[in-house]
C-alpha positions as CSV (number, residue, x, y, z in Angstrom):
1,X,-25.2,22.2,23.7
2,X,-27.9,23.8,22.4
3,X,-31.2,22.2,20.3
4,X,-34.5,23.9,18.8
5,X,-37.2,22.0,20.2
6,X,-40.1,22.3,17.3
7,X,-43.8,20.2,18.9
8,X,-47.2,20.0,18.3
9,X,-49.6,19.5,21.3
10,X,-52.4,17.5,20.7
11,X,-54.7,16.8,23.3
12,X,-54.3,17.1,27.3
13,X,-52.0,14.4,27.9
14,X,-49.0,14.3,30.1
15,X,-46.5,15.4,26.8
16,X,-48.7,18.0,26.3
17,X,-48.8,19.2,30.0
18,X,-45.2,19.3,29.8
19,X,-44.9,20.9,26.5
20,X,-46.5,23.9,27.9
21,X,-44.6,24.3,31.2
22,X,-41.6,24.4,29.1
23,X,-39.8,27.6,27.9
24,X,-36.7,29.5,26.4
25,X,-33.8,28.4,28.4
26,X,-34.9,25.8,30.3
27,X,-32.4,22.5,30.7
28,X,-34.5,19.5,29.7
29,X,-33.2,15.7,29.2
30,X,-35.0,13.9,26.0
31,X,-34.8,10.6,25.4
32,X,-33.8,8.6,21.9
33,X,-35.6,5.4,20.4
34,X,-36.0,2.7,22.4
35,X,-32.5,1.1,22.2
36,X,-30.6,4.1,24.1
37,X,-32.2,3.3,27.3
38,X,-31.8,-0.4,26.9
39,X,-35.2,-1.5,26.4
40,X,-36.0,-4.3,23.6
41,X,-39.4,-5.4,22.4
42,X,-41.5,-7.9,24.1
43,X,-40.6,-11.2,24.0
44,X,-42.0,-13.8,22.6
45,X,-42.1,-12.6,18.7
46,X,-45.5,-13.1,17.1
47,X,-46.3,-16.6,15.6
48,X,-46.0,-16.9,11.9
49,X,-48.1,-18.7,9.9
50,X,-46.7,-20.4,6.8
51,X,-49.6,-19.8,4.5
52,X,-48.8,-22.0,2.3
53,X,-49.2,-24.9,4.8
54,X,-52.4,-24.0,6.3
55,X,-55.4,-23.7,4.8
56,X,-56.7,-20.3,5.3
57,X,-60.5,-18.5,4.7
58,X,-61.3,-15.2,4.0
59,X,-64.5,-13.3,5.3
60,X,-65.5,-10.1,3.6
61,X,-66.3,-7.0,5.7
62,X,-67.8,-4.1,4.9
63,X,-69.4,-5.7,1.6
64,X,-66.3,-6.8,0.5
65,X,-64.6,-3.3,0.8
66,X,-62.0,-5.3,3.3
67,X,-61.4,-8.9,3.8
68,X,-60.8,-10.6,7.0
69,X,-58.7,-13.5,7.3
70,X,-58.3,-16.5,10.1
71,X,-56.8,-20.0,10.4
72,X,-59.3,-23.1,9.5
73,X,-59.5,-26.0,11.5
């Protein structure tokens, strides 16, 4: 089977390393997401905070441009 392989390089990282030692014809093995080599996402899953249970206060950042947000005691 053949595939067009279309990529961008960015930087000097390994991808790009092998980006540029690869050319016409050459037999390469690409991998899919995550799930076709078995892998899953780390374990435990985030803690969620029911905000309407805990009492929450906002800092402003930046003059107010963003807002940042943690748990009160």
């Amino acid at each position: 089977m053949r595939t067009s392989l279309l990529a961008y390089l960015h930087s000097d990282g390994p991808a790009s390393a092998w980006l540029r030692r690869v050319r016409a014809g050459d037999r390469v093995k690409l991998a899919g997401p995550r799930r076709s080599i078995g892998q899953r996402p780390p374990n435990p899953p985030p803690q969620v905070v029911d905000l309407t249970a805990a009492r929450v206060q906002r800092r402003p950042i930046l003059g107010g441009l963003i807002n940042e947000y943690s748990q009160a005691a």
